[in-house]
Rosetta silent file (secondary structure, phi, psi, omega in degrees, C-alpha in Angstrom):
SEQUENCE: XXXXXXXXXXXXXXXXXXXXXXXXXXXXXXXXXXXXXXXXXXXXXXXXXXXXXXXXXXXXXXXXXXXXXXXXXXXXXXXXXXXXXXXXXXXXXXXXXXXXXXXXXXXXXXXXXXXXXXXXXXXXXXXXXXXXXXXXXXXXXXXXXXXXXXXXXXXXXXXXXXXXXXXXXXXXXXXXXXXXXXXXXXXXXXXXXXXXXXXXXXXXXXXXXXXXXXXXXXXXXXXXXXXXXXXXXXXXXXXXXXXXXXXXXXX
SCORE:     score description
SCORE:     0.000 S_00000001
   1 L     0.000  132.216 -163.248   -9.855    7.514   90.210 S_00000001
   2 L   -66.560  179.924  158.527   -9.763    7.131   86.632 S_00000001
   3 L  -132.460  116.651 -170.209   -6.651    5.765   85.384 S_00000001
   4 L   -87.522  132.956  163.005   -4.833    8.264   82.318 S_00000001
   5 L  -122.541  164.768 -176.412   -2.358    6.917   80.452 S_00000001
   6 L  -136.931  131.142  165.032   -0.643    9.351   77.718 S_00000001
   7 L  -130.150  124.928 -175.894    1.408    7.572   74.938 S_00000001
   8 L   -70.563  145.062  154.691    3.886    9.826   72.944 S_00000001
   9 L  -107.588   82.940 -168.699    4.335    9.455   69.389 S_00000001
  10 L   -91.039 -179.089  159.109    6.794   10.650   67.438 S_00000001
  11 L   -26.432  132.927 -173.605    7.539   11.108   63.823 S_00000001
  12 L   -63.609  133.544  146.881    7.566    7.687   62.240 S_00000001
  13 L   135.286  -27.137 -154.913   10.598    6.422   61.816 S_00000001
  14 L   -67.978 -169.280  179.719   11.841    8.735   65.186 S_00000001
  15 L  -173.555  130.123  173.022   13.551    7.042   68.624 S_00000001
  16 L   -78.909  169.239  164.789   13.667    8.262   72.296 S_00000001
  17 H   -71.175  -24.737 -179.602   16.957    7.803   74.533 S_00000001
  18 H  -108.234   14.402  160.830   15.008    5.300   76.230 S_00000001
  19 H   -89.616  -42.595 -170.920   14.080    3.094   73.495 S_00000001
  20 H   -49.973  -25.993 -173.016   17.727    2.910   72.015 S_00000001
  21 H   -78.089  -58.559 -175.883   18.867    1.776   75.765 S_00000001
  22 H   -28.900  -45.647  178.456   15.806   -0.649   75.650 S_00000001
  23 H   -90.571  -15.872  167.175   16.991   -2.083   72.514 S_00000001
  24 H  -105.327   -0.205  114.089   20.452   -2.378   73.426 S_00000001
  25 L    -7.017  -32.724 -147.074   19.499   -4.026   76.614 S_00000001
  26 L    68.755   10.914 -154.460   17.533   -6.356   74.298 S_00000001
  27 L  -105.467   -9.400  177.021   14.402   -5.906   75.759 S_00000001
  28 L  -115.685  145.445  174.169   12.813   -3.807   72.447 S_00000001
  29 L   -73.892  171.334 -167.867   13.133   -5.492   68.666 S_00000001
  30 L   -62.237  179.985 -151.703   15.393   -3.842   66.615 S_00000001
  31 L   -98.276 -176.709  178.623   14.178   -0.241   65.862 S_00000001
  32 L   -96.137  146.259 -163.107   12.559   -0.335   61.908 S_00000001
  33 L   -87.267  159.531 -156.848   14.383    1.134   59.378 S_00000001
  34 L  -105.078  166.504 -156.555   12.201    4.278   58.215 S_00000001
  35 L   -67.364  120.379 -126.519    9.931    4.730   54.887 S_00000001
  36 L  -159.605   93.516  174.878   12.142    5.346   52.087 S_00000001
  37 L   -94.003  148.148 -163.302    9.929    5.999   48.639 S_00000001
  38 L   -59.262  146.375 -171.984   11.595    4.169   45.520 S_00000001
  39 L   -79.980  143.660 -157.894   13.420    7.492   43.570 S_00000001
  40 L   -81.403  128.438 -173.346   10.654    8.736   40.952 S_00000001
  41 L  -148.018  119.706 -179.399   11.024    7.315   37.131 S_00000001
  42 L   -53.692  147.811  149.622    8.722    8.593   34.227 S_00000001
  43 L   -60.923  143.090 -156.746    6.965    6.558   32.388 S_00000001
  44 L   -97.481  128.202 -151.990    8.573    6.040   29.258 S_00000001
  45 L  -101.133   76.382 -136.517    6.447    8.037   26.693 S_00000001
  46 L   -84.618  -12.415  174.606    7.314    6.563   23.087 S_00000001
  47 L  -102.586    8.555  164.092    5.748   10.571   21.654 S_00000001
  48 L   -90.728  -34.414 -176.406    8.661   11.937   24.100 S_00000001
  49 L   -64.310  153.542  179.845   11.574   10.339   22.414 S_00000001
  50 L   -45.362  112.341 -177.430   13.771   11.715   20.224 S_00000001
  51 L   -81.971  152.993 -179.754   12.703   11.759   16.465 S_00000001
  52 L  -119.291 -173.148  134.660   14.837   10.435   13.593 S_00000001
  53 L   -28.534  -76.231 -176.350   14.469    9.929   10.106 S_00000001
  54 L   -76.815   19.176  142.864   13.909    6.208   10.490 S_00000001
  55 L  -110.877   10.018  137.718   11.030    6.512   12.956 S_00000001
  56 L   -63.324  -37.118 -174.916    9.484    8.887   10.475 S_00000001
  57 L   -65.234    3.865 -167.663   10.049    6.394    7.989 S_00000001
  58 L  -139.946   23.014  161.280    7.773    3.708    9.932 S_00000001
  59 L   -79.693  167.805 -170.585    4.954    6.241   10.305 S_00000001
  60 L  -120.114  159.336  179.561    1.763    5.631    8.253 S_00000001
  61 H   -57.514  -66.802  170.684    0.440    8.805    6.430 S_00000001
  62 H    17.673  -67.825 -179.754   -2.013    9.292    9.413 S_00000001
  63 H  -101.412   13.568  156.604    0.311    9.857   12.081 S_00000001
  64 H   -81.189  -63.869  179.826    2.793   12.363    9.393 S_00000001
  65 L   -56.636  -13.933 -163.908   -0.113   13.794    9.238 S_00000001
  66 L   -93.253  -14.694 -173.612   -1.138   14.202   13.020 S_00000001
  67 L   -91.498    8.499 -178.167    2.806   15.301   13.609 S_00000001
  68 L   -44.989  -49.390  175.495    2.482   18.264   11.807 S_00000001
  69 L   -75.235  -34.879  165.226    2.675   20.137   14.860 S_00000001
  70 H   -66.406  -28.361 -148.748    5.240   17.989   17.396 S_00000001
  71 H  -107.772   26.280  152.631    7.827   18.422   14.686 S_00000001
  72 H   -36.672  -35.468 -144.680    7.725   22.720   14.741 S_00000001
  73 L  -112.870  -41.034  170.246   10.397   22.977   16.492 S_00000001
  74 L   -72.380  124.558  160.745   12.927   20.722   13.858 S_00000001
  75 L   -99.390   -7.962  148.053   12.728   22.254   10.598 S_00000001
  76 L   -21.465  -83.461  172.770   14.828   19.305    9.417 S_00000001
  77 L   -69.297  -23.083 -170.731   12.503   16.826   10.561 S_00000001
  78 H   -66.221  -70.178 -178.816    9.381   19.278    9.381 S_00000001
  79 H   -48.449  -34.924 -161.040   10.901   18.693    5.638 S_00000001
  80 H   -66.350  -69.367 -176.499   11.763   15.296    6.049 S_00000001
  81 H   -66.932   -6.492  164.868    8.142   14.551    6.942 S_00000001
  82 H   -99.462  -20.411  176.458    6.490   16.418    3.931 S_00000001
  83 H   -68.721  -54.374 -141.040    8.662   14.737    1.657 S_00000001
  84 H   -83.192   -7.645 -157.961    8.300   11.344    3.198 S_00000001
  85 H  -101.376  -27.554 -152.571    4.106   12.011    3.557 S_00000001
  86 H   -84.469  -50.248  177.681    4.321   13.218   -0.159 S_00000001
  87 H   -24.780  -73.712  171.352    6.237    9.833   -1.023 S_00000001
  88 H   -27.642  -72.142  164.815    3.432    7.995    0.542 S_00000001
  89 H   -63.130  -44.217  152.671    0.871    9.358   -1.155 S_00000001
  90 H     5.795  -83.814 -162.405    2.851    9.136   -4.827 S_00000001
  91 H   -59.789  -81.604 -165.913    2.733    5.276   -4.075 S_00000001
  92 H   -36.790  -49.382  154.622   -0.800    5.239   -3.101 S_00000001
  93 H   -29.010  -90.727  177.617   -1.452    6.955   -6.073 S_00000001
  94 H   -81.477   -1.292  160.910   -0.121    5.109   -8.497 S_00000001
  95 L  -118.925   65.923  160.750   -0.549    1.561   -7.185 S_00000001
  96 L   -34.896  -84.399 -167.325   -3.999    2.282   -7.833 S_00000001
  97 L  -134.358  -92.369  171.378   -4.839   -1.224   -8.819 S_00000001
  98 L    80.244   41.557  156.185   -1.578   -2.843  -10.902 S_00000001
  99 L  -175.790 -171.971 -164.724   -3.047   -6.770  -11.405 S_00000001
 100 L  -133.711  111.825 -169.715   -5.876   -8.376  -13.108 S_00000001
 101 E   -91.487  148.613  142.795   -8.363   -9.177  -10.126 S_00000001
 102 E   -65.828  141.671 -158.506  -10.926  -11.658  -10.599 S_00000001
 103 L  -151.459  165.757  177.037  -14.059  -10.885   -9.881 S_00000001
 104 L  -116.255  134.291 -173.427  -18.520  -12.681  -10.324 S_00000001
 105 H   -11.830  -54.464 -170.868  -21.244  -11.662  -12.051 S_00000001
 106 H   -71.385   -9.000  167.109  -22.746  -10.418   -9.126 S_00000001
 107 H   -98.102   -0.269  170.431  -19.487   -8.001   -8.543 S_00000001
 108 H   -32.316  -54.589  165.495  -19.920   -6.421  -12.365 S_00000001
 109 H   -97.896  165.070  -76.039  -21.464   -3.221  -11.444 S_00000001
 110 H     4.160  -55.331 -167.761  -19.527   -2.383   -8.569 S_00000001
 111 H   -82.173  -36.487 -151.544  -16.442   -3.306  -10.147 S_00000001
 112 L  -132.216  -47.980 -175.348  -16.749   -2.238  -13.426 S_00000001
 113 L   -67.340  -36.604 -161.947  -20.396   -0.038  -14.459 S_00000001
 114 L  -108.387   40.028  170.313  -20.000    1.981  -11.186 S_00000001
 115 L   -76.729  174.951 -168.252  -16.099    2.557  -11.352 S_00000001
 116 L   -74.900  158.330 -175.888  -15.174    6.425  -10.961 S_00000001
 117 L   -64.901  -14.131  173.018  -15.011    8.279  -14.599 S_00000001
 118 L  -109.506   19.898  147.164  -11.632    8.819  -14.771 S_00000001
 119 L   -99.529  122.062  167.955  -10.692    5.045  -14.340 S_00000001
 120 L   -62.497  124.896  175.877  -10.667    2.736  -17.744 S_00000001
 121 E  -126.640  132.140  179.785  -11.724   -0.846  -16.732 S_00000001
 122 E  -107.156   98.574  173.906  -10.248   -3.238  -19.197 S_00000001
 123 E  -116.068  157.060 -172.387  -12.535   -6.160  -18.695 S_00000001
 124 E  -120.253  129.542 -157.903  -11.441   -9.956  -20.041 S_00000001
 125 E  -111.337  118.027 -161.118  -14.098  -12.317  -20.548 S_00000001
 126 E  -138.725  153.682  134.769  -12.124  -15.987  -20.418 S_00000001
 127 L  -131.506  145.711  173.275  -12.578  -19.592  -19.871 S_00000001
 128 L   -74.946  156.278 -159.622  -10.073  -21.704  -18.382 S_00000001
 129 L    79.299   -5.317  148.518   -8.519  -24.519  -20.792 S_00000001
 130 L  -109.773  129.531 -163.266   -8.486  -22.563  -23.626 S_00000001
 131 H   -27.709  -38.366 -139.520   -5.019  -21.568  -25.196 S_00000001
 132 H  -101.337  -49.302  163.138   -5.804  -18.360  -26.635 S_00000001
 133 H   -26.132  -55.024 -141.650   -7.758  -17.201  -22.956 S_00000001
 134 H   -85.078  -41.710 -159.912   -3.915  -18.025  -20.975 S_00000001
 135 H   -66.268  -37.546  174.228   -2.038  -16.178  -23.907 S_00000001
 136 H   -64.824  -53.945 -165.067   -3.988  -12.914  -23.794 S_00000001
 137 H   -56.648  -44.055  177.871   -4.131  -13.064  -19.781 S_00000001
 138 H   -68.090    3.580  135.041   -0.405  -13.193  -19.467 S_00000001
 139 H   -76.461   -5.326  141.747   -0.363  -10.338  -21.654 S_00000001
 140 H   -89.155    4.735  159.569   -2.498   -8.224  -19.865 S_00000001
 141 H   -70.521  -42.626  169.309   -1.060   -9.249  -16.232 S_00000001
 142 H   -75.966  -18.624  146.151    1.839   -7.454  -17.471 S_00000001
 143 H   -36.445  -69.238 -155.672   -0.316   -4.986  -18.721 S_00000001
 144 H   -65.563  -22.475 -168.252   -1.895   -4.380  -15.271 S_00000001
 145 H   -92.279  -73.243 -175.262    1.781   -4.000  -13.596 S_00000001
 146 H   -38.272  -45.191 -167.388    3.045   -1.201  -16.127 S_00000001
 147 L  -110.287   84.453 -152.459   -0.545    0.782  -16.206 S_00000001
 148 L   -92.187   20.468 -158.030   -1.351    0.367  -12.640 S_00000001
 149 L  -117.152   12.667  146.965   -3.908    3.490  -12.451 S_00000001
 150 L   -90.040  134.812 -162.495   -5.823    1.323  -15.163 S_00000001
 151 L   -93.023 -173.572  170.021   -8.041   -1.093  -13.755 S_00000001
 152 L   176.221  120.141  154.702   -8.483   -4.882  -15.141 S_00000001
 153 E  -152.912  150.342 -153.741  -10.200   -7.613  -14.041 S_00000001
 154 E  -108.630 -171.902 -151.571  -11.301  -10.767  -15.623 S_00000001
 155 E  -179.771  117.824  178.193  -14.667  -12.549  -15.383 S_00000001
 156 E   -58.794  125.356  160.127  -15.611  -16.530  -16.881 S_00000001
 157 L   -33.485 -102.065 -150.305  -17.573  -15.528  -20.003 S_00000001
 158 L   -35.596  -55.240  168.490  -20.873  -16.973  -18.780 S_00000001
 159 L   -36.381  -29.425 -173.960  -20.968  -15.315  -15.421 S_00000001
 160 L  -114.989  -57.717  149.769  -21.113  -11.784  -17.547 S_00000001
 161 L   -83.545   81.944  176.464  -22.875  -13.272  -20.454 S_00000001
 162 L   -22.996  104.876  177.893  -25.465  -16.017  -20.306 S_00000001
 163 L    28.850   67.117  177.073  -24.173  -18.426  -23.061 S_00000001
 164 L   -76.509  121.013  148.995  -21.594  -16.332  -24.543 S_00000001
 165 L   -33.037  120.880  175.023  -20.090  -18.396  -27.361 S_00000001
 166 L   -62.036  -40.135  176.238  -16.658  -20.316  -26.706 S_00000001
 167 L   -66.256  -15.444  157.373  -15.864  -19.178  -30.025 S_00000001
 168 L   -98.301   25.181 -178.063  -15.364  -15.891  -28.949 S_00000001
 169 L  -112.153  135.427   42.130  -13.161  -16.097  -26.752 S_00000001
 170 L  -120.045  160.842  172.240  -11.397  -14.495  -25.206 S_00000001
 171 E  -145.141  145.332  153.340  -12.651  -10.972  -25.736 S_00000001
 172 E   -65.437  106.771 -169.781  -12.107   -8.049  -24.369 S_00000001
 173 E  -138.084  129.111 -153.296  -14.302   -5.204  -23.395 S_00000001
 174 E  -126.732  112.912 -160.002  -13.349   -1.349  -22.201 S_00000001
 175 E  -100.538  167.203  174.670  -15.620    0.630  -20.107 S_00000001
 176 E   177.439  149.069  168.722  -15.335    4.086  -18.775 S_00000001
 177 L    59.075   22.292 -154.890  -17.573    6.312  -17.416 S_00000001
 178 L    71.232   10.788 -175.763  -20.267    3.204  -17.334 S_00000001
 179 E  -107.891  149.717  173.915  -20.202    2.905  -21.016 S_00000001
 180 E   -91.073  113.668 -167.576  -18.601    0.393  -23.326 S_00000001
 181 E  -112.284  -28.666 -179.615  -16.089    2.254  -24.952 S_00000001
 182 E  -158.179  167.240 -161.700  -14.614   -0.276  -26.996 S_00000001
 183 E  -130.380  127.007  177.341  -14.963   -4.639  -27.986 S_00000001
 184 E  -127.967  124.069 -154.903  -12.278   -6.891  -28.725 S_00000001
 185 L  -127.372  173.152 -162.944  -13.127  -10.364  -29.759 S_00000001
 186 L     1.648 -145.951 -173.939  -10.432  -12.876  -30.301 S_00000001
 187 L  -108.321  -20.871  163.053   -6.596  -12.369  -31.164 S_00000001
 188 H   -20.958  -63.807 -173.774   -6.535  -10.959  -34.697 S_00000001
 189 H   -61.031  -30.235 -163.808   -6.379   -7.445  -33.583 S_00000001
 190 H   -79.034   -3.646 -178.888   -3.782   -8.245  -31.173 S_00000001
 191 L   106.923    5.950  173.567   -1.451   -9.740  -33.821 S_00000001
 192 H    66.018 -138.562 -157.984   -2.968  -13.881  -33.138 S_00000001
 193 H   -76.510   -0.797 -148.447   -1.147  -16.293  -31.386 S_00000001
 194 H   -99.027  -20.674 -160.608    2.065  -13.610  -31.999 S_00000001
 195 L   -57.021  175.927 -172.677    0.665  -11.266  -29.868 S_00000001
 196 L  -146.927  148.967  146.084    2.612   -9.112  -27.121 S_00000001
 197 L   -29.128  -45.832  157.221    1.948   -6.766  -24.498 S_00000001
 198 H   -66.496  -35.342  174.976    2.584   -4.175  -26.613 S_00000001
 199 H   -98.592   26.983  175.557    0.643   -4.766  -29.407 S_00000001
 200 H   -97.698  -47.205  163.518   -2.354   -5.775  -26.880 S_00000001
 201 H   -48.991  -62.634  169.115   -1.381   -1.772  -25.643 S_00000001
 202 H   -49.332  -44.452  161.098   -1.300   -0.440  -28.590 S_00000001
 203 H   -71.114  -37.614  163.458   -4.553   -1.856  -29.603 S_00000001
 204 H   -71.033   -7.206  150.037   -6.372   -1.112  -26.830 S_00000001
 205 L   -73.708  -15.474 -146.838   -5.300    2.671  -27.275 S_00000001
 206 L   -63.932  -63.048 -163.008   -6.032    2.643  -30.741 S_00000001
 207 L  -106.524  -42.577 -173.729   -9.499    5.065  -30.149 S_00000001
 208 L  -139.753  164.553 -176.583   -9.270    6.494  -26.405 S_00000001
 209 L   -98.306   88.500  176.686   -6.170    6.423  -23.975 S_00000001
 210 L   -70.998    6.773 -169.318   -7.210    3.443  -22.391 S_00000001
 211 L  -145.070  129.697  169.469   -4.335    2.922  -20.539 S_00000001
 212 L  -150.552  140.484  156.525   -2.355    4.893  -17.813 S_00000001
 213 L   -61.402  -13.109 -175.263    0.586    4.584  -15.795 S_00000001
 214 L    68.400   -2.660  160.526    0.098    7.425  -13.360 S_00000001
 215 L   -93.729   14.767  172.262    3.319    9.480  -14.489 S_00000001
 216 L   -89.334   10.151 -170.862    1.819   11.130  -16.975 S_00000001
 217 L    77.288 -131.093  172.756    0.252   13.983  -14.866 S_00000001
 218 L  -108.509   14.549 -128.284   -2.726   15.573  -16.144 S_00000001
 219 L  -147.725   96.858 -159.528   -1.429   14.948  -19.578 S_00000001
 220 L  -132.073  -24.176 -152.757   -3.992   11.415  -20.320 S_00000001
 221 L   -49.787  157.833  156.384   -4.287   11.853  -24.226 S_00000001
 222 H   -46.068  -62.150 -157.856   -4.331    9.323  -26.964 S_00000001
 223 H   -60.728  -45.194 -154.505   -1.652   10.614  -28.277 S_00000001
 224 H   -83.370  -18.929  159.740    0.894   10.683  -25.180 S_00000001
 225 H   -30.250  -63.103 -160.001   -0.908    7.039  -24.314 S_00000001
 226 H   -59.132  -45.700  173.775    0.484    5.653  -27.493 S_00000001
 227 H   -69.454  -18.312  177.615    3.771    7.218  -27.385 S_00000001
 228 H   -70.347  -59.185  150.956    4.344    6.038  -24.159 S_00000001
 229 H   -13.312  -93.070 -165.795    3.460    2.362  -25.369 S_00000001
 230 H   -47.862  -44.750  157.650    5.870    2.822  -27.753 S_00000001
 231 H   -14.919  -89.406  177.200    8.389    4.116  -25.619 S_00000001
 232 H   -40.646  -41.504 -159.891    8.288    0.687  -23.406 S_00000001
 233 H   -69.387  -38.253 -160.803    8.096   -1.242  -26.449 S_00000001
 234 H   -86.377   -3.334  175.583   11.513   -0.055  -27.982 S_00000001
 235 H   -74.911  -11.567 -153.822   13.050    0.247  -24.635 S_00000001
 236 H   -94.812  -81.528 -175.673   12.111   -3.754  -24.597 S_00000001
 237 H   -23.497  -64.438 -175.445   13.164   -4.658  -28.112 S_00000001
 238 H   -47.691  -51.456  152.225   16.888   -2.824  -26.848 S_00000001
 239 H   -17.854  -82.431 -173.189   16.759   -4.630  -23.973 S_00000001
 240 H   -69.777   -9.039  170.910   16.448   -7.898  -25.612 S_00000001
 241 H   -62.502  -51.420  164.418   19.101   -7.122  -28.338 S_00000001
 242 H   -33.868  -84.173 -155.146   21.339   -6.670  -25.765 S_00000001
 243 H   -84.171    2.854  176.671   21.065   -9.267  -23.980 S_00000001
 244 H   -85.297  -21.681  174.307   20.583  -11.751  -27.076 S_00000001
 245 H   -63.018  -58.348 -178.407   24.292   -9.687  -27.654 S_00000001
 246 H   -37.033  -59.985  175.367   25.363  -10.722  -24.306 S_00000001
 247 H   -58.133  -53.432  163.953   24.860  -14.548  -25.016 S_00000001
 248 H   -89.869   14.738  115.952   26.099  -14.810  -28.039 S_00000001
 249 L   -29.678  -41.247 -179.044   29.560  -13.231  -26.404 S_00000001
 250 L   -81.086  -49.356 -168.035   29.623  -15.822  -23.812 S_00000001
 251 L   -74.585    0.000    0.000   29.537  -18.713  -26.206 S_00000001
């Protein structure tokens, strides 16, 4: 005769009357304590959090642009982010270029014959160790920081011209559109060893408005070039009156 056995099972976690006697007998381990799941906690979602100001402010245009649509619901935060998107682009804008890069023969047309037509490349033809090369470049480094949606970059005379005379340096030469728009060959025009930023601006302006700052709009003329030049210069000149005022006050 076979022999059946039947073993009951309850719900995990469950206990008959005759295991709790069993176990307080000792004769069963203690009963197990039952299956308990840890209480449920989101993942923490960094596009769920609250938005502020300052975490707009440490978006890249990219993602202002990609929030157009989370931020519907703020109209606050909507405004915030077209101002702060427009800001962005402004500055991209206008710190176009804003230094005098160096650059090798072999980067000439790229840099300077294929730039787009409505950027002026101001290029400076130099060798190092000569006086009149260092005097012009610090005037047109400050140049590059005032007009930064004008391009400059400078280039050893040989590298752009195969045994370009020393005596003509340094010169200057102003491209646009792929064209040579205008030749500058030592410091005479600029006023000689006297020269300034300004009258290095002023010269280079002289025939096309070789120079722009990017707050001028659409509004690029010769004319509004020049006055703007002038502008800077006599705000400078005030500037230094002042503070030549200032000094002799103190002693």
């Amino acid at each position: 005769m076979a022999d059946y056995h039947f073993v009951y099972k309850d719900v995990e976690g469950a206990s008959t009357q005759w295991d709790d006697i069993q176990r307080r007998l000792g004769n069963l381990p203690p009963k197990p304590a039952p299956f308990k799941p840890p209480p449920f906690v989101p993942a923490d979602d960094p596009d769920l959090r609250p938005k502020s100001k300052d975490w707009i402010d440490e978006r890249s245009p990219e993602e202002l642009e990609d929030l157009e649509d989370d931020l519907d619901d703020d109209r606050f935060l909507q405004e915030y982010r077209k101002k702060r998107l427009a800001e962005l682009r402004e500055t991209a804008r206008v710190a176009r270029f804003g230094s005098v890069v160096p650059i090798s023969g072999s980067d000439f047309v790229r840099e300077v014959s294929q730039a787009p037509p409505d950027v002026w490349v101001v290029v400076f033809l130099y060798k190092d160790g000569i006086p009149e090369c260092g005097l012009l470049l610090r005037c047109l480094e400050e140049l590059a920081t005032r007009y930064p949606e004008t391009k400059f970059v400078k280039i050893i005379s040989t590298d752009c011209i195969p045994n370009y005379p020393d005596r003509n340096l340094p010169t200057i030469l102003v491209y646009n559109n792929g064209a040579v728009k205008g030749t500058f060959v030592g410091l005479h025009q600029f006023g000689a060893r006297r020269c300034t930023p300004e009258s290095v601006a002023l010269a280079l302006c002289r025939s096309d408005p070789v120079l722009n700052d990017g707050q001028s709009g659409n509004d690029s003329s010769r004319e509004t070039v020049i006055e703007g030049v002038r502008k800077k210069f006599i705000e400078k000149v005030v500037t230094q009156h002042e503070e030549e005022d200032e000094y002799s006050s103190d002693d």
